[in-house]
C-alpha positions as CSV (number, residue, x, y, z in Angstrom):
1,X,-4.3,9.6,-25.0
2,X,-5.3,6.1,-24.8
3,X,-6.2,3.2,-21.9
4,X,-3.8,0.9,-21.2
5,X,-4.4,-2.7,-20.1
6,X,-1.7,-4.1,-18.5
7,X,0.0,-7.9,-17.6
8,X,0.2,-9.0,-14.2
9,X,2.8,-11.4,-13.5
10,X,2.7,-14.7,-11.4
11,X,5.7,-15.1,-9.7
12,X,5.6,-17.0,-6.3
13,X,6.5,-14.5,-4.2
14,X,3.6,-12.0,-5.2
15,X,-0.1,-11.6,-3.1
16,X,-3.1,-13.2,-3.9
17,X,-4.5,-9.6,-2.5
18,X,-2.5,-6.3,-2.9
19,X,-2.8,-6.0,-7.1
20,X,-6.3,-7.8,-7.0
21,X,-7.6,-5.3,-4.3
22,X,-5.5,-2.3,-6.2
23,X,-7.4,-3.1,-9.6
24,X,-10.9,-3.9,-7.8
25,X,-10.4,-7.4,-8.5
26,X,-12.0,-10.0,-6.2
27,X,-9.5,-11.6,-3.3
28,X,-8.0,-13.7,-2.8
29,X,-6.4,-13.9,-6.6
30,X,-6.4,-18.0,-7.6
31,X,-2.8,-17.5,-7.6
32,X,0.3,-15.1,-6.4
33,X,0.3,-11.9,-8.6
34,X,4.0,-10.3,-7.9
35,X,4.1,-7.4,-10.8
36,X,1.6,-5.6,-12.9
37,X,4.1,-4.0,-16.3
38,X,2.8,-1.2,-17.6
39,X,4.8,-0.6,-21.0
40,X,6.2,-1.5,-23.6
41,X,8.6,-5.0,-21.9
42,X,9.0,-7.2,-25.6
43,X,8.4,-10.3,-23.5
44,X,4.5,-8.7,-22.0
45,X,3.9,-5.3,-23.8
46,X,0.3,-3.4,-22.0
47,X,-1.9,-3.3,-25.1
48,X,-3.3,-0.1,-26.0
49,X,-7.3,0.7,-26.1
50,X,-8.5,3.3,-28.8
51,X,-11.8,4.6,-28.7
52,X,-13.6,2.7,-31.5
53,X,-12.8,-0.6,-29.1
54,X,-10.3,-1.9,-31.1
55,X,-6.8,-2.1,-29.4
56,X,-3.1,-3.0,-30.1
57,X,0.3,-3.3,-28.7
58,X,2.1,-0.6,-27.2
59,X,5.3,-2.1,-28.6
60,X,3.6,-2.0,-31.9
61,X,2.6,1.5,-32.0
62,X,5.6,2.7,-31.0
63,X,7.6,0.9,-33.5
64,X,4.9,2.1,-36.3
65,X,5.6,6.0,-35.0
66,X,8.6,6.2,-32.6
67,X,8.9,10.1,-33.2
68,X,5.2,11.0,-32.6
69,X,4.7,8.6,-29.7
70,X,8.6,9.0,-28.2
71,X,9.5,12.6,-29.2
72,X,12.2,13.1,-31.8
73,X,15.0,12.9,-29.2
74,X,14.0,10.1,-27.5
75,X,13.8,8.3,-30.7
76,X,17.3,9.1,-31.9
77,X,18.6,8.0,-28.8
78,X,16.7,4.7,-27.9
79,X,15.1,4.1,-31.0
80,X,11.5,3.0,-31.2
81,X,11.6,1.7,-28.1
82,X,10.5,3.0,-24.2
83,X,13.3,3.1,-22.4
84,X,11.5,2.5,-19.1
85,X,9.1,-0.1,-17.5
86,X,6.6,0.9,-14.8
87,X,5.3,-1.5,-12.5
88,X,2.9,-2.3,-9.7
89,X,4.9,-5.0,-7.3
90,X,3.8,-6.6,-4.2
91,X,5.9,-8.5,-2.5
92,X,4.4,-11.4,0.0
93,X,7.6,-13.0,0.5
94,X,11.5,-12.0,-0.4
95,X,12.5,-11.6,-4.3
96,X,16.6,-12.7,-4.5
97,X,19.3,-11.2,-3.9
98,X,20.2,-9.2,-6.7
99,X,22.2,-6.0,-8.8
100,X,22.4,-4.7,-12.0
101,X,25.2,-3.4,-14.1
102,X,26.0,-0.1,-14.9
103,X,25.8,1.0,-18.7
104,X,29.6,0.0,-19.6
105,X,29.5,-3.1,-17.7
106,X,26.1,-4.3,-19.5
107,X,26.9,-3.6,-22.7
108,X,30.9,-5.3,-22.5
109,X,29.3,-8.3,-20.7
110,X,26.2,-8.5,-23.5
111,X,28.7,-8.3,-26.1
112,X,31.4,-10.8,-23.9
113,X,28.3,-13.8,-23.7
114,X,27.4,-13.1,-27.1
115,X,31.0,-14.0,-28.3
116,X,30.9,-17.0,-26.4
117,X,27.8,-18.2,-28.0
118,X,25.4,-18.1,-24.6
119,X,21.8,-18.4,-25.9
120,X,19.9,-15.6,-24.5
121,X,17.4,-17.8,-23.4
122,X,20.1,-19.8,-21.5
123,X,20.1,-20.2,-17.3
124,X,23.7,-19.6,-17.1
125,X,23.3,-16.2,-19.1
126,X,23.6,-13.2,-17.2
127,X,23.2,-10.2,-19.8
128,X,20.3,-10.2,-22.0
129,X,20.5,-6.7,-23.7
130,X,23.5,-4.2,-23.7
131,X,21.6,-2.2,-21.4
132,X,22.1,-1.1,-17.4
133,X,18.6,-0.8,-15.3
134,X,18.5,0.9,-12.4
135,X,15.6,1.4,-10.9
136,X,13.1,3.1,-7.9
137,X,10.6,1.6,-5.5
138,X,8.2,3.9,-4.0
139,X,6.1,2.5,-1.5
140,X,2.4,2.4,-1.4
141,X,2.1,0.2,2.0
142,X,4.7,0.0,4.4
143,X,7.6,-1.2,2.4
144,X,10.5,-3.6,3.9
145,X,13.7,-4.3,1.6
146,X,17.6,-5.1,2.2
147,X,19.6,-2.3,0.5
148,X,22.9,-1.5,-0.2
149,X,25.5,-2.3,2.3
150,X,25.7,-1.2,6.2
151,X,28.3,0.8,7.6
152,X,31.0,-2.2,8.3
153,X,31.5,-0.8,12.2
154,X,27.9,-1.1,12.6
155,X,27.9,-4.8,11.2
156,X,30.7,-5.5,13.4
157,X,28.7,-4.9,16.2
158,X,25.7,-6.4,15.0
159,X,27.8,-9.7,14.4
160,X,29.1,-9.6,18.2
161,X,25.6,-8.8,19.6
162,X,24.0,-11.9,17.9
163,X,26.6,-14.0,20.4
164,X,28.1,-16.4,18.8
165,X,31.5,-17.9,18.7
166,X,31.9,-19.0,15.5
167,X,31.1,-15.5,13.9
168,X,34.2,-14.2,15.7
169,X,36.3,-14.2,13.0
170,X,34.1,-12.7,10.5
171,X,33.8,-10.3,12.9
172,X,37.7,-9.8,13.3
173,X,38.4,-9.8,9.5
174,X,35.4,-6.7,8.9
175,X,36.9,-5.0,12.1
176,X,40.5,-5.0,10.7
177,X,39.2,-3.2,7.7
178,X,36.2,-1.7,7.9
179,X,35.4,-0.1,4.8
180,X,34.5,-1.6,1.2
181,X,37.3,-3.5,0.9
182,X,36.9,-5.7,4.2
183,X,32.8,-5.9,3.4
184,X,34.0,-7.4,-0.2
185,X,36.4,-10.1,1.7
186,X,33.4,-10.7,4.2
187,X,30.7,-11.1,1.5
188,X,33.3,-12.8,-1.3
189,X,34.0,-15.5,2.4
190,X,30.5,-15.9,3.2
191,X,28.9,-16.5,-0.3
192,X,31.8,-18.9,-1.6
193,X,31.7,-20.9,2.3
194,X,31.2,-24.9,1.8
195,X,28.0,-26.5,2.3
196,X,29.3,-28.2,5.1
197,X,30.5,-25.0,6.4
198,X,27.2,-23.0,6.1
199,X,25.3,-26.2,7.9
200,X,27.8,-26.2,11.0
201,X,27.6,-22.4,11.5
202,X,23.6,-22.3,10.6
203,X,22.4,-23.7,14.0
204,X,24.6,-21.5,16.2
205,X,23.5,-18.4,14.6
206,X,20.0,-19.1,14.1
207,X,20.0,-19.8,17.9
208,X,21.5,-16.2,18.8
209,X,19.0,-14.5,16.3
210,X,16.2,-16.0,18.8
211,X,18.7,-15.1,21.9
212,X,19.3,-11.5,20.5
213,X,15.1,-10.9,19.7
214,X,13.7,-12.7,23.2
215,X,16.2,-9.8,24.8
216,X,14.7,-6.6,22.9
217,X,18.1,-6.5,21.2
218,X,19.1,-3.4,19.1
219,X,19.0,-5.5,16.0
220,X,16.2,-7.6,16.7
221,X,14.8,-6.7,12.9
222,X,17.6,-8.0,11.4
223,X,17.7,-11.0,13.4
224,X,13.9,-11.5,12.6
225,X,14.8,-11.0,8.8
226,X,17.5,-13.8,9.0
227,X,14.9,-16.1,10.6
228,X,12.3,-15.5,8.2
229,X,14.9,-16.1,4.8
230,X,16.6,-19.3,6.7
231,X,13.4,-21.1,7.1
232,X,12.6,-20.2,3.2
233,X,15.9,-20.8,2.0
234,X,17.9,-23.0,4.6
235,X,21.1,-23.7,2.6
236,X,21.0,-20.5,1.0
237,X,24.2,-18.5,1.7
238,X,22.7,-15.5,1.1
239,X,21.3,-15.8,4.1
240,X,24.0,-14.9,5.9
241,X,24.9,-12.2,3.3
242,X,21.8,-10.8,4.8
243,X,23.4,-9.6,7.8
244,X,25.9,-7.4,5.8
245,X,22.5,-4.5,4.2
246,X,20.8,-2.3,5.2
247,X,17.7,-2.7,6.4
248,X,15.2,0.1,5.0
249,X,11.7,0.5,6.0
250,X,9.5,2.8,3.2
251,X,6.1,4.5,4.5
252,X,3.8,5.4,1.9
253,X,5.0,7.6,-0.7
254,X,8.9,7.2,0.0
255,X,11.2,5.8,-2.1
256,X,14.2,4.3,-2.9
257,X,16.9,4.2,-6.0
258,X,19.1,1.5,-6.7
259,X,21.5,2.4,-9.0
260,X,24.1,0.0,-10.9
261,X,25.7,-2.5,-8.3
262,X,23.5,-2.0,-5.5
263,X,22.9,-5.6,-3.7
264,X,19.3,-5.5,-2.8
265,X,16.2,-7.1,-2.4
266,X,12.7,-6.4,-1.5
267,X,11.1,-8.5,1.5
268,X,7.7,-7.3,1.7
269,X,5.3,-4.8,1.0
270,X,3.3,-3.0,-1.9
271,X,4.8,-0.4,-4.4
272,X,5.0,1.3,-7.5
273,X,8.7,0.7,-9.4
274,X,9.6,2.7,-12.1
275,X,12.6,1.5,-14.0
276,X,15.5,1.1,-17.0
277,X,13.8,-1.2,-19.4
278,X,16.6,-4.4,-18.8
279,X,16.1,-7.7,-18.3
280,X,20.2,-7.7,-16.9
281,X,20.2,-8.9,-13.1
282,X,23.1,-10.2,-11.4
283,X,21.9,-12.5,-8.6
284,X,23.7,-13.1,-5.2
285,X,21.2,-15.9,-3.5
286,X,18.1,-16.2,-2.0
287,X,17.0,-18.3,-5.7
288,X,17.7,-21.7,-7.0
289,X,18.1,-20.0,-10.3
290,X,21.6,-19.0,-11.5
291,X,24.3,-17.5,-9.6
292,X,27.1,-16.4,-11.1
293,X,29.7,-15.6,-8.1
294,X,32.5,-13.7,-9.9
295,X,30.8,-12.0,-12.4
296,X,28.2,-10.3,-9.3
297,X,31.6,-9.4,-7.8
298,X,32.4,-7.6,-11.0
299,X,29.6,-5.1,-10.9
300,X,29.1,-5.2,-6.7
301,X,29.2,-1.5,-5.1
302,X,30.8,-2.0,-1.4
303,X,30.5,1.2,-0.1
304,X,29.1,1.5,3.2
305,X,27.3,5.9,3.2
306,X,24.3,4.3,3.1
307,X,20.5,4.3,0.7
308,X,19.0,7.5,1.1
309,X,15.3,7.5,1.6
310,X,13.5,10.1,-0.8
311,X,10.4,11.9,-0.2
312,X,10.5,13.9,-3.1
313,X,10.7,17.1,-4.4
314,X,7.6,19.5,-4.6
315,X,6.7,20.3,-8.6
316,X,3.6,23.0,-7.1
317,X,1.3,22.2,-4.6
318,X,0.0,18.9,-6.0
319,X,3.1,17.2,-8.2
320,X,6.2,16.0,-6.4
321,X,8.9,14.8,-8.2
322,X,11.8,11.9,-7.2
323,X,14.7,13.3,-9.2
324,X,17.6,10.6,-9.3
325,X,20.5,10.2,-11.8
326,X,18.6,8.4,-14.2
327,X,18.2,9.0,-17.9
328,X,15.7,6.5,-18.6
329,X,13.0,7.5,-16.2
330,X,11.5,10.1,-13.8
331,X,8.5,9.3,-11.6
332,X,6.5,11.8,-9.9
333,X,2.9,11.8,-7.9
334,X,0.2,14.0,-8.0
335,X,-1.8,14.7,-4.8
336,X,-5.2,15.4,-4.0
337,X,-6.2,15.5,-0.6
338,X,-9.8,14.8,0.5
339,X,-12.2,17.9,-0.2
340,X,-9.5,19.1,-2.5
341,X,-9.8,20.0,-6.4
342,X,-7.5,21.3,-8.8
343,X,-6.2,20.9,-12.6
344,X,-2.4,20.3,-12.9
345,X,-0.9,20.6,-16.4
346,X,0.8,18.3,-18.6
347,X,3.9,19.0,-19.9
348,X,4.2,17.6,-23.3
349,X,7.1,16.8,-25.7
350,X,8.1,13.0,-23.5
351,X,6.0,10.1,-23.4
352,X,4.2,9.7,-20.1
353,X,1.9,6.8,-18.1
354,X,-0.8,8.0,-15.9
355,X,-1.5,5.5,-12.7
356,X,-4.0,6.2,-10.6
357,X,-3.8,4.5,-7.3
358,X,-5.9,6.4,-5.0
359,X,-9.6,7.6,-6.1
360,X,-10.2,8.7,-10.0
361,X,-9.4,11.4,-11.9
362,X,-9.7,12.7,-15.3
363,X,-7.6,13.3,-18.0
364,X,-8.2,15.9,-20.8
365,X,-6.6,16.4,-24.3
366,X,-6.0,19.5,-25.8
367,X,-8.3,18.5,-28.1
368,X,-11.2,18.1,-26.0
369,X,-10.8,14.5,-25.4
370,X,-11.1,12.8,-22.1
371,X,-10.6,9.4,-20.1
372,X,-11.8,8.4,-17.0
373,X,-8.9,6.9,-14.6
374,X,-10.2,4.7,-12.0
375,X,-8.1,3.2,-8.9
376,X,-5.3,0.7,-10.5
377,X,-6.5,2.2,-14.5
378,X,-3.3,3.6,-16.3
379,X,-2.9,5.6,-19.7
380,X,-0.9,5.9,-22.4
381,X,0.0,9.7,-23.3
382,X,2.2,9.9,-26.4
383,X,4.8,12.7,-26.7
384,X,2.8,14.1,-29.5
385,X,0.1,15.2,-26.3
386,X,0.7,18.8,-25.6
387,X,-1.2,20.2,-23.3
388,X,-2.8,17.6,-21.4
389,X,-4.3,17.9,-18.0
390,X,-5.9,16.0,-15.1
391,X,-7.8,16.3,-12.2
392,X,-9.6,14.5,-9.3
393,X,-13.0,13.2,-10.3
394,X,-14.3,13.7,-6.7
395,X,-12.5,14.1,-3.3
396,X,-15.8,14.4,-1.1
397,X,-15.0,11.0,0.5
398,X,-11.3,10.5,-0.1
399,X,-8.0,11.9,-1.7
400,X,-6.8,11.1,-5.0
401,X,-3.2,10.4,-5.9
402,X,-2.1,9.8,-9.5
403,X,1.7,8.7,-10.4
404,X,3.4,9.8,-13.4
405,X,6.3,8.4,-15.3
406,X,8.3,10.2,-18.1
407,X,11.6,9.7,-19.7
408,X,14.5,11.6,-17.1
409,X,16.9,14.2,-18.0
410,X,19.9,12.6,-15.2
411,X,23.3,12.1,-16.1
């Protein structure tokens, strides 16, 4: 077992606060922090911390031990390499719009733009590994994000409440057909319309999103949403693509999976994402970087039966698990409440990451040895750990609550 220290990523739509606050940093940051990786990502690997002080690369050490550190399946399979990538994110203003690929389609499309002579580090590249990524958010504040897409009769009406004449006939066409293949002529129209034909109906429909909210409408949030992504990204059509998802608001502790060709994007909040360890995103607007229209309607999911929102499933009375159909990861949370103590058991055999993001706790080796977890402090467990435990450090004036992610056994 080992301390991790972890890179925190500034892109612009991150807090100056929520990852500061999280790893007792003082706020405001000097600039927007949007992701803290905790793994073993070749482009920011965490570095590991032994106990004589000296430290190296999680990418390194697994490389120089992929069966002790990954288990002897895990390394067959993915080599000496995680196959996952946890992350604190914290979302200030709206990532892009955005879905990944599903194993087959990453790994033809990887081997398509390698053919063709793409340089991975090219803007116009869409694959950078042969790999798919889906991925989980669960939320530690109150989480907002644009999901998968809404049932097409309930966009129909949302389209006719917001007033306006000239969304009639995107109306008409979704109400003709209103399943996943009138939402995939609705969103292929919207995100291919002309400038000029964007700017005429922009005015009109920002004016019935006020309209629509002034009168306590019954999609007032969604108008709000559009509001809030026109004025960051006014010639955007994804903007309008906006209307067409769901709109999912997390409490703490629920979560969300986004599996391959889920259109998505998260607005606003703060949350622990656990997922594939890709770099392959297919991105549908809300960016100035690279969109690559036909290829996202290659790996686009249009059914309408909705993003479930997972609580979990209780382990034992402290560990709940999210179980999703994913082979690369599984996250689960351990839960102390104030004035409560208790040692939960390690299972060994995977490689795991310890986050604490509530209180401390303690973990303990087989072997005796044991590391101090502090709010926003993570560890490194190697599959080689068996036997492992942990435990609240003190509960007296608050709860505890400690996520861990694993490798998953989905299909």
């Amino acid at each position: 077992m080992k301390l991790l220290q972890n890179p925190v990523r500034p892109y612009a739509w991150g807090s100056r606060t929520a990852i500061a606050e999280l790893l007792g940093r003082p706020t405001p940051s000097p600039h927007p922090e949007a992701e803290q990786w905790i793994g073993a990502h070749p482009t920011d690997p965490s570095t590991v911390v032994c106990p004589d002080g000296s430290r190296a690369s999680l990418l390194d050490t697994l490389r120089a031990d992929p069966i002790g550190q990954l288990g002897a399946d895990r390394a067959r399979r993915w080599g000496p390499r995680l196959p996952f990538l946890l992350k604190l994110l914290a979302a200030e203003e709206p990532l892009s719009l955005q879905a990944h690929p599903s194993a087959e389609q990453a790994a033809e499309g990887f081997a398509r733009e390698d053919a063709a002579g793409i340089p991975l580090d090219a803007p116009e590249r869409n694959y950078k590994d042969p790999d798919p990524k889906p991925e989980l958010i669960c939320a530690l504040t109150e989480f907002h994000a644009l999901a998968g897409f809404r049932p097409a009769a309930r966009t129909v009406e949302l389209l006719a409440s917001i007033g306006v004449p000239g969304l009639d006939p995107y109306a008409e066409l979704l109400a003709a057909e209103p399943g996943p293949d009138g939402l995939r002529a609705l969103f292929t129209t919207w995100i291919t319309l002309p400038q000029s034909a964007l700017a005429q109906l922009r005015p009109p429909v920002l004016d019935g999103c006020v309209r629509h909210i002034k009168a306590r409408g019954e999609f007032a949030r969604e108008c709000r949403t559009l509001l809030q992504l026109a004025e960051q990204y006014p010639t955007d059509a994804g903007v309008l693509t906006s209307l067409l998802l769901n709109h999912l608001v997390l409490e703490p502790t629920e979560a969300i999976f986004l599996p391959a060709g889920n259109l998505h994007t998260y607005l606003h909040g703060t949350g622990v994402e656990i997922l594939a360890n890709s770099d392959n995103v297919l991105r549908g607007g809300l960016t100035p970087k690279h969109v690559d229209v036909p290829e996202l309607l290659r790996v686009l999911d249009f059914s309408d039966d909705g993003v479930p929102v997972l609580t979990g499933e209780p382990v034992d009375e402290l560990q709940t698990v999210y179980r999703v159909p994913a082979q690369e990861f599984e996250l689960s949370r351990l839960d102390w409440p104030q004035g409560r103590d208790g040692e939960a058991k390690l299972p060994g055999g995977r490689p795991q990451i310890m986050l604490c993001t509530g209180g401390a706790a303690e973990l303990t080796g087989a072997d005796g040895q044991v590391l101090k977890l502090e709010r926003g402090a993570s560890a490194w467990l190697p599959a080689s750990e068996q036997g492992a435990a942990v435990r609240p450090i003190d509960t007296s004036d608050g709860p505890c609550r400690v996520f861990r992610a694993t490798t998953g056994d989905g299909d």
